[in-house]
C-alpha positions as CSV (number, residue, x, y, z in Angstrom):
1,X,0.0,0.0,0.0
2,X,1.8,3.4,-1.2
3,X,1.0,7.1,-0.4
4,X,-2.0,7.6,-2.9
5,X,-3.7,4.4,-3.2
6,X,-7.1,4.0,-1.9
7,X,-8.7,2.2,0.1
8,X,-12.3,1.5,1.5
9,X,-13.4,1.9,5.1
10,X,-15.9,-0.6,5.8
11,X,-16.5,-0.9,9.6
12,X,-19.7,-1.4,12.3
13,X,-20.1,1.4,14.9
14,X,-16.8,1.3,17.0
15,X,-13.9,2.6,17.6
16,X,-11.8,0.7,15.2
17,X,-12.9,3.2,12.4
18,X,-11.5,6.0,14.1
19,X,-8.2,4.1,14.1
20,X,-7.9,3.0,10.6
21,X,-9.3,6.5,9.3
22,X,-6.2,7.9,11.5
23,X,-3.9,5.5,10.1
24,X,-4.9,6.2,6.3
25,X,-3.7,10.0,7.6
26,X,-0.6,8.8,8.7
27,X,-0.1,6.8,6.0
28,X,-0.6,9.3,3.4
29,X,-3.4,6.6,2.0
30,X,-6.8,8.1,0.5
31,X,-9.6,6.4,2.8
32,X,-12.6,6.3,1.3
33,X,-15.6,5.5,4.6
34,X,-18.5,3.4,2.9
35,X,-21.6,1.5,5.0
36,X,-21.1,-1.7,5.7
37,X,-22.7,-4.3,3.4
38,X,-26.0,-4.9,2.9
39,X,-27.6,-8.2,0.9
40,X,-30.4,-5.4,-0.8
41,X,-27.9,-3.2,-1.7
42,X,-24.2,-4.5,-2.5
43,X,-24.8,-2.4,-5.7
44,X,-23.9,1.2,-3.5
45,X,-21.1,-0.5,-2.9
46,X,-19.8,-2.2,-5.9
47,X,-20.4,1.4,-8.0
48,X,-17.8,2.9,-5.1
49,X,-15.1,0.3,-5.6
50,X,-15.6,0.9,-10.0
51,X,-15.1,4.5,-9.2
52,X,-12.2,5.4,-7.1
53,X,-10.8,1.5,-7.7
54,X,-9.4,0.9,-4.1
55,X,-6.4,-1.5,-3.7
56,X,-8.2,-3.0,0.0
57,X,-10.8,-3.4,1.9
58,X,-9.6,-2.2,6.0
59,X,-12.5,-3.9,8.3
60,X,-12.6,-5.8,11.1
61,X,-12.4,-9.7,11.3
62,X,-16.5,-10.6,11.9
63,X,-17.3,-7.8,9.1
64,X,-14.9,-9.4,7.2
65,X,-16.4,-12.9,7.7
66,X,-19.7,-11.8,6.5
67,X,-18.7,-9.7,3.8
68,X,-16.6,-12.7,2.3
69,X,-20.5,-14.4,2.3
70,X,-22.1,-11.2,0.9
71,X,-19.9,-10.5,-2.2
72,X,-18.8,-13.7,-3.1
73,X,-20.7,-13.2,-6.1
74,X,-19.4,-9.6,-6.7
75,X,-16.6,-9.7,-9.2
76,X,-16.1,-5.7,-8.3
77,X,-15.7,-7.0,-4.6
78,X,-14.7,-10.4,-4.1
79,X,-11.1,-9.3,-5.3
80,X,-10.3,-7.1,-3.1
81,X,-8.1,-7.7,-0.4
82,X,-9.9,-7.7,3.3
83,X,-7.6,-6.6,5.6
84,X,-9.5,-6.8,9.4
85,X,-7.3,-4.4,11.4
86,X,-8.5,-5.4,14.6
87,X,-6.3,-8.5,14.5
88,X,-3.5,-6.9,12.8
89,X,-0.3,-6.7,14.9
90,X,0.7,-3.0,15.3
91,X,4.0,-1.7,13.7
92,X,6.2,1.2,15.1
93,X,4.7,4.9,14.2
94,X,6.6,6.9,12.0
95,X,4.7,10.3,12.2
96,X,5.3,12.6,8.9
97,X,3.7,15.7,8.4
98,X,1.2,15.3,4.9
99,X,1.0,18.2,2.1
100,X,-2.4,20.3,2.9
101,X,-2.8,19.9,-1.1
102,X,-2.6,15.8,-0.3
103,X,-6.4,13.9,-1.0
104,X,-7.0,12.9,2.7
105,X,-10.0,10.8,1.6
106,X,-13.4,10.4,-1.1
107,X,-16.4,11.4,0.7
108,X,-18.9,9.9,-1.7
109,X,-22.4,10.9,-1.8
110,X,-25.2,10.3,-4.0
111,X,-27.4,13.6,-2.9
112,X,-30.9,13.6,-3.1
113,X,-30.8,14.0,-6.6
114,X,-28.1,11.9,-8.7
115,X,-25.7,8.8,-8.4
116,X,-23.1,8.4,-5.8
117,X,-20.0,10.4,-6.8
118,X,-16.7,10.8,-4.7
119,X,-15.7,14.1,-3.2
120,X,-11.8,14.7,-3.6
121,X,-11.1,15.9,0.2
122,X,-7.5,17.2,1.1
123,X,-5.6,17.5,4.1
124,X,-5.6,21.2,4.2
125,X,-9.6,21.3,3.2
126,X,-9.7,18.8,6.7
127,X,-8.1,21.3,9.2
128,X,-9.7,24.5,7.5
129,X,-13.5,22.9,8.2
130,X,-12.2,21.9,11.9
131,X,-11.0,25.6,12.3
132,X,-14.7,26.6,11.5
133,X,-16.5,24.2,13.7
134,X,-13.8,25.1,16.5
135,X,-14.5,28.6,16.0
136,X,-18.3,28.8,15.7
137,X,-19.4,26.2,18.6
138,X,-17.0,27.6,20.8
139,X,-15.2,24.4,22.0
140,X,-12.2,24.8,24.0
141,X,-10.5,22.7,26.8
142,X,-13.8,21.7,28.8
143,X,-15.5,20.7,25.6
144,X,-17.1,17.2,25.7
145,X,-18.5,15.7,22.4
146,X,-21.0,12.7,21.9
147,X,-22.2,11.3,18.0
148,X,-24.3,8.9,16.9
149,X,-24.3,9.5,13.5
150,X,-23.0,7.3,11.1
151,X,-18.7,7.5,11.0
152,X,-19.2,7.3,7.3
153,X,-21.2,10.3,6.7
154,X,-19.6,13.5,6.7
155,X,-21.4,14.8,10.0
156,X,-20.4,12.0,11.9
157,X,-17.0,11.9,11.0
158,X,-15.8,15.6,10.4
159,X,-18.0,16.8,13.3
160,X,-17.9,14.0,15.6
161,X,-14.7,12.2,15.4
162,X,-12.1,14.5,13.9
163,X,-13.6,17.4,15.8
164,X,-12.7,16.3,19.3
165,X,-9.4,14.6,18.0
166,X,-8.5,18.0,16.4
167,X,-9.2,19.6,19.7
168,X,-7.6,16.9,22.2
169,X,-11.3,16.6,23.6
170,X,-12.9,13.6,25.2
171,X,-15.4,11.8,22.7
172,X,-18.2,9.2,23.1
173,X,-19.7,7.4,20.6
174,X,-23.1,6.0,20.3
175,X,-24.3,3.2,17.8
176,X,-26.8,4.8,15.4
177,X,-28.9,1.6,15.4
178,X,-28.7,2.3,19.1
179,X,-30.3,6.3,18.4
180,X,-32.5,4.8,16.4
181,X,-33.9,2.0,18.3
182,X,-34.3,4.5,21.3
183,X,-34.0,8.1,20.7
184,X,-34.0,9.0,24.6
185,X,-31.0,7.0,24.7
186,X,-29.2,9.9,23.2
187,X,-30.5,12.4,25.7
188,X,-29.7,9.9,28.6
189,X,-25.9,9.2,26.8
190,X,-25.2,13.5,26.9
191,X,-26.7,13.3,30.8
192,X,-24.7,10.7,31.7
193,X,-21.1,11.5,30.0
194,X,-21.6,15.2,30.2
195,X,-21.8,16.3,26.8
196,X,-21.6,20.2,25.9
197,X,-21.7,19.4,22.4
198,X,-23.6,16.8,20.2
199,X,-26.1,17.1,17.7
200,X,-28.0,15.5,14.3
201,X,-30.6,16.0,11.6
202,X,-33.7,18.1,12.3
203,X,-35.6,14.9,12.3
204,X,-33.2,13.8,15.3
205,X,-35.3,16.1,17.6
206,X,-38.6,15.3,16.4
207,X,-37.9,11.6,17.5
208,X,-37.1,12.7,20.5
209,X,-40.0,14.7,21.3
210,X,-42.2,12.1,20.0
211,X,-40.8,9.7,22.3
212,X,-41.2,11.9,25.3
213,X,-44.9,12.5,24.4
214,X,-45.4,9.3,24.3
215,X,-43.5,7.7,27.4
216,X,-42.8,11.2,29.4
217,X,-38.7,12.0,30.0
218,X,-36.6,9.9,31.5
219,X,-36.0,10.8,35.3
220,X,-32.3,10.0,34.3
221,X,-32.1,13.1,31.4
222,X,-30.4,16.0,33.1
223,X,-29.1,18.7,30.1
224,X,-28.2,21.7,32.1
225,X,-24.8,21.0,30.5
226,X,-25.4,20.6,27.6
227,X,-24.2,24.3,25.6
228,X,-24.0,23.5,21.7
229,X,-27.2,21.5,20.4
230,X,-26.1,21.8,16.5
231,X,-29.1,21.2,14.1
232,X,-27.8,20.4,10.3
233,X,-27.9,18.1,7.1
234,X,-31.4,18.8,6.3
235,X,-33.6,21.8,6.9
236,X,-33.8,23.2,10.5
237,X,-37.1,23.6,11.4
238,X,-38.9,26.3,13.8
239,X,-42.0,24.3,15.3
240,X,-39.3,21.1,16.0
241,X,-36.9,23.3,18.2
242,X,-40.2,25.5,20.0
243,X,-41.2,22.0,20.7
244,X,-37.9,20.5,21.7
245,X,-37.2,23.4,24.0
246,X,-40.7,23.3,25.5
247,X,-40.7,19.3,26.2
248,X,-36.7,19.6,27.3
249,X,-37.1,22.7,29.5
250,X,-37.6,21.1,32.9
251,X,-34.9,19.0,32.6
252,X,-32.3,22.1,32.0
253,X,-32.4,22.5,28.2
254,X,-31.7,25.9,27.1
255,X,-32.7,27.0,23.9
256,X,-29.6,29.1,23.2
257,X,-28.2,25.9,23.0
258,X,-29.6,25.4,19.8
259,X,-26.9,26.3,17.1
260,X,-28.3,25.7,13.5
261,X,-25.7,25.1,10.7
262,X,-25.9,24.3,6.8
263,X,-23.0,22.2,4.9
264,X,-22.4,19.7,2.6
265,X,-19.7,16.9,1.0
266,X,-18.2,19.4,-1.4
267,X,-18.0,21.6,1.1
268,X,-16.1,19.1,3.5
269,X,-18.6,19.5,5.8
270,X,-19.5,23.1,7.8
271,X,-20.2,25.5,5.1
272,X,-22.0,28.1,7.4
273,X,-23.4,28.5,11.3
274,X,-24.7,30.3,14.3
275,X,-23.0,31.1,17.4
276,X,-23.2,29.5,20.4
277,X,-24.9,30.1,23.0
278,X,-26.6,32.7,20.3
279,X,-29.8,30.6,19.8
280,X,-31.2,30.0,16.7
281,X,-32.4,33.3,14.3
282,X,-35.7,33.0,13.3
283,X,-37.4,35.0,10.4
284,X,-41.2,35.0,9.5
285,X,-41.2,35.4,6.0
286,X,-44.5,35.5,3.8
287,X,-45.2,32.5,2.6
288,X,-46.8,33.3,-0.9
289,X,-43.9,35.5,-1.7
290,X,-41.5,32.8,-0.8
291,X,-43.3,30.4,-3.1
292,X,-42.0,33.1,-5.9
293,X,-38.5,33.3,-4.7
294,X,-39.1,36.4,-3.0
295,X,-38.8,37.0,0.4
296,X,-41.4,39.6,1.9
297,X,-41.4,39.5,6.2
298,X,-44.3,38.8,7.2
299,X,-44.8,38.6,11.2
300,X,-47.6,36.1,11.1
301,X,-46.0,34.5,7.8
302,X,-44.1,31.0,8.0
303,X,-40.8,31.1,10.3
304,X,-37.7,30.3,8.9
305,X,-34.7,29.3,11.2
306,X,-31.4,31.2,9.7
307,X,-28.2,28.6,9.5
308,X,-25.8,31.2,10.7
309,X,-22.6,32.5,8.3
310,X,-19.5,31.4,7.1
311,X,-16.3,31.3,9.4
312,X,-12.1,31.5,8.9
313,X,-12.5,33.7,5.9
314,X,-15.2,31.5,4.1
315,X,-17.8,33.2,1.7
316,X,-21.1,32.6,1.0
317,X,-23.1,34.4,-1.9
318,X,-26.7,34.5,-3.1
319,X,-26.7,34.5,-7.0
320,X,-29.4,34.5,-9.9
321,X,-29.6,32.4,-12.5
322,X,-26.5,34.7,-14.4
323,X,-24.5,34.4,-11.5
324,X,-25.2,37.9,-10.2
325,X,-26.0,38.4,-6.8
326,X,-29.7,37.8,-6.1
327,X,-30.1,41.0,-3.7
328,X,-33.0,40.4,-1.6
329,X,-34.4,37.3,-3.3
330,X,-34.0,33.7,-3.4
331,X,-31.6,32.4,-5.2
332,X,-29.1,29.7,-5.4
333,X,-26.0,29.6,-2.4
334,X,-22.2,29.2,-3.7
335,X,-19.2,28.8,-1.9
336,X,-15.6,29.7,-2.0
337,X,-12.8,29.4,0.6
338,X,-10.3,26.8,1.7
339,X,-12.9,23.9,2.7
340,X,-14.4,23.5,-0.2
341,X,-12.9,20.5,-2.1
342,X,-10.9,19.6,-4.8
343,X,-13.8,18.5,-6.8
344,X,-15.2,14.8,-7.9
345,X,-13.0,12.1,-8.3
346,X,-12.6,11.4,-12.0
347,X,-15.1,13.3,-13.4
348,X,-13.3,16.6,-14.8
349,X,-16.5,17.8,-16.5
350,X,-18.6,17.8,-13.5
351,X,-16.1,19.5,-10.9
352,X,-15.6,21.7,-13.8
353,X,-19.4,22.8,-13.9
354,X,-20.0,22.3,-10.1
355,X,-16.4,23.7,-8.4
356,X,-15.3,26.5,-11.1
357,X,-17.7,28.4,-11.6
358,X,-17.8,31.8,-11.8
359,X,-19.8,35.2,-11.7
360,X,-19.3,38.6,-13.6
361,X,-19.6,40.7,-10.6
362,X,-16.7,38.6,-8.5
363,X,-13.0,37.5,-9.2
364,X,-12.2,34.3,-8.6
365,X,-14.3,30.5,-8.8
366,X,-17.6,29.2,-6.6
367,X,-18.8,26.2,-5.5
368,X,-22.4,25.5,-7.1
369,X,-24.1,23.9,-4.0
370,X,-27.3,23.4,-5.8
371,X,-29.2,24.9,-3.0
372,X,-31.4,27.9,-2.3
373,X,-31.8,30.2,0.4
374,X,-31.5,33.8,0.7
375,X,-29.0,36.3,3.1
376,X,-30.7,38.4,5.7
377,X,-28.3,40.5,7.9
378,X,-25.4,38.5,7.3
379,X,-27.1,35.6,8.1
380,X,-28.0,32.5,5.6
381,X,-31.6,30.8,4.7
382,X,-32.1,28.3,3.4
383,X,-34.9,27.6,1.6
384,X,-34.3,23.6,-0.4
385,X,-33.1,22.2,-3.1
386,X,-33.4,23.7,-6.5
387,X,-33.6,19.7,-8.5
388,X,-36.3,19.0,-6.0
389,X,-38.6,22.0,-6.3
390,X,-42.3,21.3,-7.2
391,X,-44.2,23.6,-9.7
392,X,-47.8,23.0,-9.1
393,X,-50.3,25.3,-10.9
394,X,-47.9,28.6,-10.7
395,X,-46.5,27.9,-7.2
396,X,-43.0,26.6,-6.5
397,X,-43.3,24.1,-3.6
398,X,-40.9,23.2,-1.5
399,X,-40.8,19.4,-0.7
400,X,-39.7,19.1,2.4
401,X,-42.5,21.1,4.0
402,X,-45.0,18.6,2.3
403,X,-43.4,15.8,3.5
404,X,-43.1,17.4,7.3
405,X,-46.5,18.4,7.3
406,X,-47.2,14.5,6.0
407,X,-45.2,13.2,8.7
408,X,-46.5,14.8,11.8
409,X,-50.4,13.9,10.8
410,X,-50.3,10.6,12.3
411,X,-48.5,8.6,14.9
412,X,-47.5,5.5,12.4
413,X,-45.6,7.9,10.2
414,X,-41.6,7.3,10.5
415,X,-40.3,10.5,10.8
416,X,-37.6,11.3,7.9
417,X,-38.8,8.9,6.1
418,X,-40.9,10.4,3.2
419,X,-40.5,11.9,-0.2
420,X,-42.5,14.8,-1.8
421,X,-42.2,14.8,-5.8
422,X,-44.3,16.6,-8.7
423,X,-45.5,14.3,-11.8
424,X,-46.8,14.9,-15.0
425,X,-50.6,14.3,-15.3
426,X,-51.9,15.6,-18.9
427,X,-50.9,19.2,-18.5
428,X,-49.9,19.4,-15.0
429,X,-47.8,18.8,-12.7
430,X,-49.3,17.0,-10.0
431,X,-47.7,16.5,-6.2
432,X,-47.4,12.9,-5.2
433,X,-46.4,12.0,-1.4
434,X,-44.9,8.3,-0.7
435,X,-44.3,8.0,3.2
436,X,-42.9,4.8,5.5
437,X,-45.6,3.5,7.4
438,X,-44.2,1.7,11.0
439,X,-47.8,-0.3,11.0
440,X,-49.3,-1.5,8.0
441,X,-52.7,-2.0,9.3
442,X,-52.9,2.2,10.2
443,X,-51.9,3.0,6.3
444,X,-55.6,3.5,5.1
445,X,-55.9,6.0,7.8
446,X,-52.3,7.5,7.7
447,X,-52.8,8.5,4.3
448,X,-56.1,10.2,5.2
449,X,-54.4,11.9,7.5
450,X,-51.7,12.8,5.2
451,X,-53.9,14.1,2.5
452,X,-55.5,16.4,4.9
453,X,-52.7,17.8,6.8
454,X,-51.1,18.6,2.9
455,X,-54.5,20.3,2.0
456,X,-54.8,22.4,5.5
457,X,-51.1,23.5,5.5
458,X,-50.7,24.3,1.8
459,X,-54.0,23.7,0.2
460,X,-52.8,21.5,-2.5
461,X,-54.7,18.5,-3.4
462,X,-52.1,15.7,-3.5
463,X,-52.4,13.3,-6.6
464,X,-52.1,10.0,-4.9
465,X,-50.7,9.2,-1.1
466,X,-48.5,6.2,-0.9
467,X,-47.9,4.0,2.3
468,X,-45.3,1.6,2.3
469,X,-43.6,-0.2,4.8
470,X,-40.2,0.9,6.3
471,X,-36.9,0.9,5.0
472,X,-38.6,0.8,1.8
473,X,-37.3,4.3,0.5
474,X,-33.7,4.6,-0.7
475,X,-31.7,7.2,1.2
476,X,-27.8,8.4,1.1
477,X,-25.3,7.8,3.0
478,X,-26.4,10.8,5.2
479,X,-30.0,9.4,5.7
480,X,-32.1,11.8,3.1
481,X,-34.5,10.9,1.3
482,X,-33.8,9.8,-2.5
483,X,-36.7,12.1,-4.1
484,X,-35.8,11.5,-7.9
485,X,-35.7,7.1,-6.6
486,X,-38.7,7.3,-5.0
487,X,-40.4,9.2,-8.1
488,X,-38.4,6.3,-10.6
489,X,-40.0,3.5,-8.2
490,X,-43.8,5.0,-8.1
491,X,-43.6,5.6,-12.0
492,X,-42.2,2.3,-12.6
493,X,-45.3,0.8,-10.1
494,X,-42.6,-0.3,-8.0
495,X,-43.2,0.6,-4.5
496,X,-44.9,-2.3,-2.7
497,X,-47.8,-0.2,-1.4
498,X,-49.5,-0.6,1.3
499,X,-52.3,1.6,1.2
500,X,-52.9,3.9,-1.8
501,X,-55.4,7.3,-1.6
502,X,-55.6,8.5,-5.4
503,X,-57.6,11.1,-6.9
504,X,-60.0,9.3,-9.2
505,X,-63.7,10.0,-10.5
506,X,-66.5,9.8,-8.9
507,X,-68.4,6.7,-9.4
508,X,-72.6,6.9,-9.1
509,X,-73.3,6.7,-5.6
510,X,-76.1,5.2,-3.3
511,X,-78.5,8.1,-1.9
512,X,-80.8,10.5,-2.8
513,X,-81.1,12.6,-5.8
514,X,-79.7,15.5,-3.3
515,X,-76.9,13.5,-2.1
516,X,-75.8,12.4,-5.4
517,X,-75.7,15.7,-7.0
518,X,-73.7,17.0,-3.8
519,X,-71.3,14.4,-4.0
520,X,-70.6,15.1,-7.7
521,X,-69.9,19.0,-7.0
522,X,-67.8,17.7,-4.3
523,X,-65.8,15.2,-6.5
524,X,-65.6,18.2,-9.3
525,X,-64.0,20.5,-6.6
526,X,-61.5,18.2,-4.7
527,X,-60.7,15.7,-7.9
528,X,-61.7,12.1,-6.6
529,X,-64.4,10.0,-5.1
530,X,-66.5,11.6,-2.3
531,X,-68.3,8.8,0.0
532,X,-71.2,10.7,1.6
533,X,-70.2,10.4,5.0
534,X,-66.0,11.8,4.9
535,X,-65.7,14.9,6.1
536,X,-64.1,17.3,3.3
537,X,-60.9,17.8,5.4
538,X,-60.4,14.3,5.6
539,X,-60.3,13.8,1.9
540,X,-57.9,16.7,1.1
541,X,-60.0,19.6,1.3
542,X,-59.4,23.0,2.8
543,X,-61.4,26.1,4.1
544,X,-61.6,27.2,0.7
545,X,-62.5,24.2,-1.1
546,X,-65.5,23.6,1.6
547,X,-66.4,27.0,0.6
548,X,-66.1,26.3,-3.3
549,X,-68.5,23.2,-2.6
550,X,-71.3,25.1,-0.4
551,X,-71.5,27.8,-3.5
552,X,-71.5,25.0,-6.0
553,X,-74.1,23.7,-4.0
554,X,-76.4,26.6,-3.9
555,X,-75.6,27.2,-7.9
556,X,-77.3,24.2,-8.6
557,X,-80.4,24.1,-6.6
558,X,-80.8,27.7,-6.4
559,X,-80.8,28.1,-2.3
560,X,-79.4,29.7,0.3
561,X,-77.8,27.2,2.2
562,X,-76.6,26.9,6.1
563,X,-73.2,25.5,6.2
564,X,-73.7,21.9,8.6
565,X,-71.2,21.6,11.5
566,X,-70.2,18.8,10.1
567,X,-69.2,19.3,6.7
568,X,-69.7,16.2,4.8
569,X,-71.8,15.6,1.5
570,X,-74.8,13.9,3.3
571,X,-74.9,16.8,5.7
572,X,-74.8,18.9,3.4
573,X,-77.3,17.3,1.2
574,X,-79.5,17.3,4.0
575,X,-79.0,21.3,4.2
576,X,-80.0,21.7,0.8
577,X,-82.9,19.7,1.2
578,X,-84.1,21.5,4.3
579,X,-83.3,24.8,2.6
580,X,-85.4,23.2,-0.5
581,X,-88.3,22.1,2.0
582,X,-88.4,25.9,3.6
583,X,-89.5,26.9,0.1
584,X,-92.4,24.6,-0.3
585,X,-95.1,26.7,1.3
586,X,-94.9,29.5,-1.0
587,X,-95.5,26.4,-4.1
588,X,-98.7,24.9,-5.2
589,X,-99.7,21.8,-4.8
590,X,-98.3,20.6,-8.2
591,X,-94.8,22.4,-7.1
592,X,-94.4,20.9,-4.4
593,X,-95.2,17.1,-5.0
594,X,-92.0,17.4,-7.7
595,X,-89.8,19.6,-5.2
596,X,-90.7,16.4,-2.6
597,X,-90.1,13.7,-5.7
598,X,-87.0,15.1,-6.5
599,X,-85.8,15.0,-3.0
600,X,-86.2,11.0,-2.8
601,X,-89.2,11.4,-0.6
602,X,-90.1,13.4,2.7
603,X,-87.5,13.3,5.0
């Protein structure tokens, strides 16, 4: 093995990663981290080893037993040397110092939105990004860090294993299986060790607060010390951390804890945060206006949670589509300074469109991140991905508010686990929603409740609600969401559904002449089948489509009507027919026999 070559990283939760990552350093080798794996998906795998063609396999000796099982039939993998470094006998150190310009490792990602490439990381790009995290969370001396994300993902190994050994910090681990299993555990784990700093995905601290509901906090949970909660990787939400900080409080949370932060591979991992012990910044921002790219504040309007700025001399601009800056609007976020990468592995073309570009009102070259957000007193928002925005009759959506609204509308939903995507029907694009379902038999109602927490928070009729079961939905190595998979896999009629809730005609229906002519303006207004006795938020409807109905309503049979308290189409049927019936004494006889035979009969 010679300065240069790579190798792949394929280890359990442990500490024997840390060692062999550290080693790689030493050694001047390019380690490339990777999942251990997986019968369903040797195929992440195998397109890794094609691509960066490692010379070994470091692991440890069960892996190693199991993997030799797995990829027998792998001609990529069953090559490849395994070399389980938990059994190998150490040799005598020979610390050199390695080039800042030397690759350090490939940090491969797939996104959300294309196929796994490899990030070209150097040594210098490592210590810059530590700098930053050093800098912004304030560590020093007393600092005490605790991770449970995966060691392969950027987070989890930039912030939570080279962090601490940059600093010469005590460090505890925790088995994301472990988080996962039992997200208390991670509360009880900072109590227990004395964390000041540890931290996840925004969907880390909705688990959490779901637990609590649901079971009450631990007695054992003390998190007075905790000073540097960082919130990253996907967006930062306002309602989780009000809720975190409300459910937490007793036990000694403080929401200045709460740092937010935005990154990414290409970036290393830090590109921008808060302060700490600053809080999180919050701006209410109109939501309309933001659905344009424009962002008009609004003090009643949706709150955005601002991801700090850039440290140690990074910059972040705001730039239209001509690379200009976008001013006050949104627009797409690049990045320059010394930890952003080298580029991707191979693939000259790419970096060359994604790392170089540049902007007629700056000197030098940007990093494209793909993302969009917006500046606001030095501060950066981020708004979602530009790939993954939704254009649905003139509004730009942004998926990953469907998909939280989707997730918090019923208790069997697995948080994180959903994925929000537009789709061509005629001459529209339609929004589709496919969600993990933890218990099969609550899809039918899940997806109800999905379809009507959509339609109240955004008032957009979804096309079709998917439930499936969980771990159905690719992710990346990070843990989002695969959007452009999932919409592959529903178009393809792929996904092994569960429970599907479609927008489809409505067929004749059972009742009176009253109820089926409601039902049909019903159907006509919300786009799919009506039974009599749903309530119109329950199949997708909002305020104004229950409004759209009752004047539909009165169009056809000429009334006044009162609006039931229960909206549905038989109650609403029967208000028609009593505001019908209130007419009948000013008819003849004649009159009123057809008004009463058009009704069905007396009521």
């Amino acid at each position: 093995m010679a300065p240069g070559d790579r190798v792949l990283l394929v280890y359990p939760p442990g500490l024997d990663f840390p060692c062999a990552f550290l080693g790689c350093l030493w050694a001047g080798v390019v380690a490339v981290p990777a999942a251990p794996p997986q019968p369903d998906r040797l195929g992440v795998l195998e397109g890794i080893a094609a691509d960066c063609e490692p010379v070994a396999v470091l692991t440890t000796a069960a892996l190693a037993a199991v993997a030799q099982v797995l990829c027998a039939d792998s001609p990529a993998l069953s090559a490849l040397p395994l070399l389980a470094t938990d059994v190998l006998a150490p040799g005598e150190p020979h610390p050199r110092a390695q080039p800042a310009d030397r690759v350090a490792m490939l940090q491969y990602t797939s996104g959300s939105t294309g196929a796994p490439k490899g990030v070209v990381v150097s040594h210098g790009n490592l210590l810059h990004n530590e700098a930053q995290i050093t800098r912004s969370f304030g560590h020093g001396p007393d600092s005490v860090v605790l991770g449970w994300l995966p060691v392969f993902h950027d987070m989890g190994l930039v912030g939570n294993v080279l962090q601490p050994l940059y600093l010469g910090v005590p460090c505890w681990l925790q088995s994301p299986v472990d988080f996962l299993k039992e997200p208390l555990g991670w509360l009880r784990a900072i109590s227990r060790f004395g964390a000041t700093t540890s931290g996840g995905p925004n969907f880390a601290y909705a688990l959490c607060v779901r637990a609590a509901e649901h079971r009450g906090v631990p007695e054992d949970v003390a998190l007075g010390g905790w000073r540097v909660a960082f919130n990253g990787a996907e967006p930062v939400r306002s309602a989780t951390l009000d809720r975190f900080a409300e459910v937490f409080a007793p036990v000694g949370f403080r929401r200045e804890a709460f740092l937010p932060c935005y990154g990414l591979a290409e970036g290393t991992l830090m590109v921008a945060a808060g302060a700490a012990g600053a809080g999180a910044a919050r701006l209410a921002v109109d939501a309309d206006a933001l659905a344009q790219d424009r962002v008009a504040p609004d003090p009643d309007g949706q709150a955005l949670v601002g991801c700090g700025r850039p440290w140690e001399g990074q910059q972040v601009a705001v730039v239209d589509a001509a690379g200009r800056s976008a001013g006050d609007a949104v627009g797409e976020i690049w990045v320059r300074g010394a930890s952003v990468a080298q580029g991707y592995w191979r693939k000259p073309e790419l970096t060359e469109r994604t790392f170089r570009a540049t902007r007629p009102d700056a000197d030098g070259t940007w990093l494209r991140t793909g993302d969009l957000g917006f500046l606001r007193d030095g501060a950066l928002f981020v708004t979602g991905r530009r790939k993954d925005l939704i254009v649905h009759r003139g509004r730009n959506l942004y998926p990953q508010d469907l998909e939280a609204a989707a997730e918090q509308s019923h208790p069997a939903l697995r948080v994180g686990c959903g994925a929000a995507f537009g789709a061509e029907a005629g001459d529209e694009e339609r929004v589709v929603l496919v969600q993990e379902v933890r218990d099969p038999a609550a899809a039918t109602a899940a997806a109800a409740a999905i379809r009507a927490a959509v339609a109240r928070g955004f008032g957009v009729q979804l096309h079709e609600v998917v439930l499936v079961p969980a771990r159905t939905l690719q992710k990346t190595s990070s843990g989002k969401v695969r959007r452009r998979a999932a919409r592959a896999a529903w178009a393809e009629g792929r996904l092994p559904a569960l429970a599907v809730d479609a927008v489809a005609p409505a067929p004749e229906v059972d009742g009176t002449a009253t109820e089926r002519e409601v039902a049909r303006i019903c159907a006509e207004v919300l786009g799919r089948r009506v039974p009599l006795d749903a309530e119109f938020v329950a199949l997708g409807g909002d305020s104004l489509q229950a409004a759209e109905i009752l004047a539909g309503a009165e169009a056809s049979f000429g009334v006044r009507v009162v609006p039931p308290p229960r909206p549905t189409a038989r109650a609403l049927a029967a208000a028609v027919d009593d505001a019908l019936l209130a007419t009948v004494a000013g008819l003849d006889d004649a009159q009123a026999e057809a008004l009463l035979a058009s009704l069905g009969g007396p009521r």
